[in-house]
GUMAR-407870 format. One record per atom (N, C-alpha, C): residue in three letters; x, y, z. Coordinates in steps of 0.2 Angstrom, whole numbers, plus 5000, padded with zeros to 4 digits. Layout:
BEGIN
ALAXYZ
...
! end
This chain:
BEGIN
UNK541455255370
UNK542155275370
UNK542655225372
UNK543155235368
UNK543555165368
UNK544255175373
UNK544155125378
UNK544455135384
UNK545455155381
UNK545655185390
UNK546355205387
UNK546655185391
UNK547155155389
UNK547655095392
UNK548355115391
UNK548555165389
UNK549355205388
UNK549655215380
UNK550155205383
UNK550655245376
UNK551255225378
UNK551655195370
UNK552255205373
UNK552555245368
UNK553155255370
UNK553555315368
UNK554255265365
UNK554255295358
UNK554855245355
UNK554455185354
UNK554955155351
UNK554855075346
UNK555755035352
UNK555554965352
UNK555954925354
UNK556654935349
UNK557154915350
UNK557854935347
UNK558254875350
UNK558554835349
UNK558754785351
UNK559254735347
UNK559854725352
UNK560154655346
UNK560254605352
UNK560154525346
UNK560254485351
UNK560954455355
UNK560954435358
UNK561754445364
UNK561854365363
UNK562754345365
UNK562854285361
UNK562454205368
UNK562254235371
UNK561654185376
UNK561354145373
UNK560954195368
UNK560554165362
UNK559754195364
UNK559654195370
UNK558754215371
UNK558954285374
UNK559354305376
UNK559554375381
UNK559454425374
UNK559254485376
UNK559454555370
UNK559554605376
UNK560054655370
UNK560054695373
UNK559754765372
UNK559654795375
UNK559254845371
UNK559654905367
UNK559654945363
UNK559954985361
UNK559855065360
UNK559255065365
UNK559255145365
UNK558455125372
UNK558455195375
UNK557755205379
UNK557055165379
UNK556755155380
UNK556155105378
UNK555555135384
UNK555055165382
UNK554655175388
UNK553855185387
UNK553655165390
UNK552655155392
UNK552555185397
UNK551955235395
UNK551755275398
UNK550955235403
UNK550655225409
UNK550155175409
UNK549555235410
UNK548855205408
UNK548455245410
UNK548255305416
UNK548655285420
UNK548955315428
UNK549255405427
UNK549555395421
UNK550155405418
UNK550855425423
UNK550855355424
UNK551555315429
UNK552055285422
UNK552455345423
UNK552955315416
UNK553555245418
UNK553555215413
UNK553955135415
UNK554555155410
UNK555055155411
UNK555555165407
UNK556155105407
UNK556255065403
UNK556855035401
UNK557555045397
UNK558155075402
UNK558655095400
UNK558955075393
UNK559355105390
UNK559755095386
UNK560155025389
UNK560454985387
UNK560754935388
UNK560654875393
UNK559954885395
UNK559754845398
UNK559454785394
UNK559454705399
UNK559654655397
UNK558754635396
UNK558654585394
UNK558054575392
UNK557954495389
UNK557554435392
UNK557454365390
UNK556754355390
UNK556354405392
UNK555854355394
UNK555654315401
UNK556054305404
UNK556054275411
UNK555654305415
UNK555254365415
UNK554754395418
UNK554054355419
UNK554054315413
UNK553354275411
UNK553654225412
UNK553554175416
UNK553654105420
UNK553754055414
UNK554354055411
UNK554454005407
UNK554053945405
UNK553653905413
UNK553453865411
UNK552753865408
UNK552353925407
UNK551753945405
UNK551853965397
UNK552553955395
UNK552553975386
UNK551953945385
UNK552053875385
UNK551753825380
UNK550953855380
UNK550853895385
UNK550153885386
UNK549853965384
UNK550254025385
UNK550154085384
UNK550554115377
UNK551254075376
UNK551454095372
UNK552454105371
UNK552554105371
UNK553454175368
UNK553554195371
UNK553854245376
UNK553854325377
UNK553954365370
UNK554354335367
UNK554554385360
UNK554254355354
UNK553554355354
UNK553154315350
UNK552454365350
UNK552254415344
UNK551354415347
UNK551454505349
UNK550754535348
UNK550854585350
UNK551154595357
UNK551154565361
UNK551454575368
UNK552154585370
UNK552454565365
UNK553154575360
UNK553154635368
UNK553354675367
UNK553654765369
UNK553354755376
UNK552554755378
UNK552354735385
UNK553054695388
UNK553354635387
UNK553454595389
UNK554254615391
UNK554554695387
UNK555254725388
UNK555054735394
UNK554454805393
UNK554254845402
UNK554354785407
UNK554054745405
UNK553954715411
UNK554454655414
UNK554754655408
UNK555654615409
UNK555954645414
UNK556154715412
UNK556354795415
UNK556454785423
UNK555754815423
UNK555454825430
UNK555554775434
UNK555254715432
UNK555454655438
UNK556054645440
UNK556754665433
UNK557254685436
UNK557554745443
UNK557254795441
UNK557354855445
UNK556854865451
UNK556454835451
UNK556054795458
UNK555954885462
UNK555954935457
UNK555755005460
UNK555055025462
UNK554354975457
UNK553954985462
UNK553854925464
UNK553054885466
UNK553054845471
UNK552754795464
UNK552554735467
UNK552854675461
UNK551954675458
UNK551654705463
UNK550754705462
UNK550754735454
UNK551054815455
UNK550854875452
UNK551354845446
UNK551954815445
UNK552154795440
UNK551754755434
UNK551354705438
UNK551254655435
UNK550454705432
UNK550354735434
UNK549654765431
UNK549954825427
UNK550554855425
UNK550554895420
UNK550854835414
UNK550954785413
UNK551254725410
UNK550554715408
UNK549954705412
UNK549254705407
UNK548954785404
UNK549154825408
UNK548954885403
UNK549654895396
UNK550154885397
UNK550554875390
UNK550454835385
UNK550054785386
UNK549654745383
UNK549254765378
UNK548954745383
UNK548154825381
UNK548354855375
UNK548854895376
UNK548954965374
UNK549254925368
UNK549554875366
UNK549854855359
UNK549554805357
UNK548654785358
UNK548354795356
UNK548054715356
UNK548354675362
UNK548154615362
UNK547254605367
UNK547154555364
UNK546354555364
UNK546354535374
UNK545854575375
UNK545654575384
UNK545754515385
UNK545454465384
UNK545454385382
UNK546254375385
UNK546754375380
UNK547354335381
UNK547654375386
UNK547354465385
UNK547954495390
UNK547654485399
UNK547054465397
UNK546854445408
UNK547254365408
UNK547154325403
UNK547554265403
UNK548354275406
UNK548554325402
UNK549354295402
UNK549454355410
UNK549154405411
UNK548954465419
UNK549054405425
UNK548554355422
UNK548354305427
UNK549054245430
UNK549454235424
UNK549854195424
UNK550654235429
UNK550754285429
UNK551254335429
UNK551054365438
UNK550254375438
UNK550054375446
UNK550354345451
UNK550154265449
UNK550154205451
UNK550554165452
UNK551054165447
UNK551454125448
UNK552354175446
UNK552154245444
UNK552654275441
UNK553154315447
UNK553654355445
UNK554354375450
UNK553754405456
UNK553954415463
UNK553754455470
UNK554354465471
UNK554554505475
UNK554954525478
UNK554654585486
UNK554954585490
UNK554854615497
UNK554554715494
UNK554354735499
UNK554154825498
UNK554454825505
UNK554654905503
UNK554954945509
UNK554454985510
UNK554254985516
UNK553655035518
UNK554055085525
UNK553955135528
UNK553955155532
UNK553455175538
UNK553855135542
UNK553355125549
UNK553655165557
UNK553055195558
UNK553355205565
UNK553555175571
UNK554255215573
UNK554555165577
UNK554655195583
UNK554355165591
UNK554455225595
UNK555055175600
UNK555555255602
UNK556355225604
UNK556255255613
UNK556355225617
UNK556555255623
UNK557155285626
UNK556955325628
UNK557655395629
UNK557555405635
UNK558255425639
UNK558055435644
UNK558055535645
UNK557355585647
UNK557555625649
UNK558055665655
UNK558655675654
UNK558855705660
UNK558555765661
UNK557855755666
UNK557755835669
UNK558055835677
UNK558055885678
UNK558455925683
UNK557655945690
UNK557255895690
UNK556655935692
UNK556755945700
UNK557055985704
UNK556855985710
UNK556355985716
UNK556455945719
UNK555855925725
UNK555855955729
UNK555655995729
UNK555656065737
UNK555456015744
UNK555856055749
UNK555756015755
UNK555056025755
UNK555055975761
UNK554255965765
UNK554356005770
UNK553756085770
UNK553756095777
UNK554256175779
UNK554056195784
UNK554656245786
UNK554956225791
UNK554656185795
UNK555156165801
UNK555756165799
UNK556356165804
UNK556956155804
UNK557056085806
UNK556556045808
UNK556655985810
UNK556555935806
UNK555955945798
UNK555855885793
UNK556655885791
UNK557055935792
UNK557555885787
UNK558055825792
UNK557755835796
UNK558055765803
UNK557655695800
UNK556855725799
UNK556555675798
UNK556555665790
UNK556655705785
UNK556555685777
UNK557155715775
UNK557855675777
UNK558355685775
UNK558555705766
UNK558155665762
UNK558255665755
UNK557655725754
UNK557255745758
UNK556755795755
UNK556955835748
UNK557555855749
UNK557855905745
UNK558355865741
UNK558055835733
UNK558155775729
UNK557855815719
UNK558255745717
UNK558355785708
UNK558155705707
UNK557755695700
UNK557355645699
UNK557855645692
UNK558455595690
UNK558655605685
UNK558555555681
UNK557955525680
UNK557855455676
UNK557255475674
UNK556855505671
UNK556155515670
UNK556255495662
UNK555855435661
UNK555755395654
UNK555455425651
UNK555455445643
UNK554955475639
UNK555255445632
UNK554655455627
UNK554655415622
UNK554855455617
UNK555155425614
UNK555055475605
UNK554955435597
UNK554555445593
UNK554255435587
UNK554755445582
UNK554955385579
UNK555355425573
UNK555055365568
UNK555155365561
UNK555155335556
UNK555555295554
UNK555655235553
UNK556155185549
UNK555555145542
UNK556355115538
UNK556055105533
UNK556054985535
UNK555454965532
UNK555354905535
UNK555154905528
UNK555454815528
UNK555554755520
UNK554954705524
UNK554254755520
UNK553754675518
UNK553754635515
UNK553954565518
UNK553854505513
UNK553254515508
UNK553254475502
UNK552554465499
UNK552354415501
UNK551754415499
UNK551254375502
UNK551454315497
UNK551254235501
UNK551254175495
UNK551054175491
UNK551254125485
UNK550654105477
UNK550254065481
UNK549554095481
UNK548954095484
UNK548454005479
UNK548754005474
UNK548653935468
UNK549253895466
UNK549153845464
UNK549453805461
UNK549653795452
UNK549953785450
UNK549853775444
UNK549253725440
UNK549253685443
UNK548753665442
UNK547753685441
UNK547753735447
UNK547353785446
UNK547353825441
UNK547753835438
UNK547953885431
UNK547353855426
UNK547153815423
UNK547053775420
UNK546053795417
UNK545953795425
UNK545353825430
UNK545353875427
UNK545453945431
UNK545854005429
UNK545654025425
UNK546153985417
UNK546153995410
UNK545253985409
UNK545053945409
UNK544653915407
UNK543953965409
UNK544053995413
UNK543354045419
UNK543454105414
UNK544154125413
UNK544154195410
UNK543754195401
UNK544154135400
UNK543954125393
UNK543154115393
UNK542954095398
UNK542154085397
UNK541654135402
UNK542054195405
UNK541454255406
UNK541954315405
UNK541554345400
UNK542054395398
UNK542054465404
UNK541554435408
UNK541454515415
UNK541954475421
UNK542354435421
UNK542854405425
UNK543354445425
UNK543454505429
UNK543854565430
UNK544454545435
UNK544854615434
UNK545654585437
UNK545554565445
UNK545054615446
UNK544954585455
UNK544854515455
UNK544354485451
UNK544154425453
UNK544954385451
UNK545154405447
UNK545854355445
UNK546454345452
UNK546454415455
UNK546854425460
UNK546654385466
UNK546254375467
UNK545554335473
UNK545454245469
UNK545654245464
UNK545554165463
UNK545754135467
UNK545554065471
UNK545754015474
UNK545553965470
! end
């Protein structure tokens, strides 16, 4: 059965901007990924390529060159709107791949280069934050005793403890830095070369390269 990598919806629509490599797009553009986690790239949004590390053309390719052509919108998009985290971006940019029909071969190649060396940006995660508050309770310390004479001796017997500390749990949102590029360019080379020569060299192992 032949594996399922997505779908997109709609065809690219674009004119080029007077920059010269920028476009802009001219109506909705969207990829649907395996997950079916929809990627959507608005109307009017700006598009160069710059998502694939410039310096890796010579070696992977264009962005707007190649069935990767449309992958390389989403993933232009996304790294722009940084909505989800830069992990899940770069692995819907090799399932858009996939899906437009580029050989597993180039598409773990250029996954690889985009992982590695392509846009990161911070995640917001929500983490527990606990705040100290002061409860003012009212608790009464009954005297000590019936004598009429402890309160000669425990003048304060009859006392309000106004300070009693207690904690409260609430939720705040916290910016995880990402983690550093784990390789070198130089490494790429390696890399390239492993994927091209075992074709069971899966995305974990690309993620884990040193």
């Amino acid at each position: 059965m032949k594996e399922y990598f997505g779908k997109y919806h709609g065809s690219v629509q674009a004119e080029w901007m007077l920059e010269g490599r920028k476009m802009r797009l001219l109506k909705d553009f969207k990829f649907e990924d395996p997950n079916h986690m929809l990627w959507v790239s608005p109307k009017n949004s700006e598009v160069d390529g710059a998502s694939i590390p410039p310096a890796f053309w010579s070696i992977i390719g264009s962005p707007f060159s190649g069935k990767y052509r449309d992958a390389s919108v989403i993933h232009d998009v996304a790294c722009q709107q940084k909505k989800r985290t830069w992990e899940v971006v770069h692995l819907a940019f090799y399932y858009a791949m996939r899906a437009s029909g580029v050989s597993i071969i180039q598409a773990k190649i250029m996954y690889a280069a985009v992982y590695h060396f392509g846009p990161r940006w911070p995640r917001i995660e929500m983490v527990d934050s606990e705040e100290a508050i002061d409860d003012i309770k009212y608790d009464r310390i009954k005297s000590i005793g019936t004598d009429t004479s402890d309160t000669a001796y425990f003048p304060d017997a009859i006392k309000y403890d106004f300070k009693r500390k207690s904690k409260r749990t609430s939720q705040v949102s916290k910016n995880i830095p990402p983690d550093n590029y784990s390789i070198k360019k130089s490494d790429f080379e390696r890399l390239q070369k492993t994927i091209k020569e075992n074709s069971q060299f899966d995305l974990d192992q690309i993620r884990s390269f040193k």
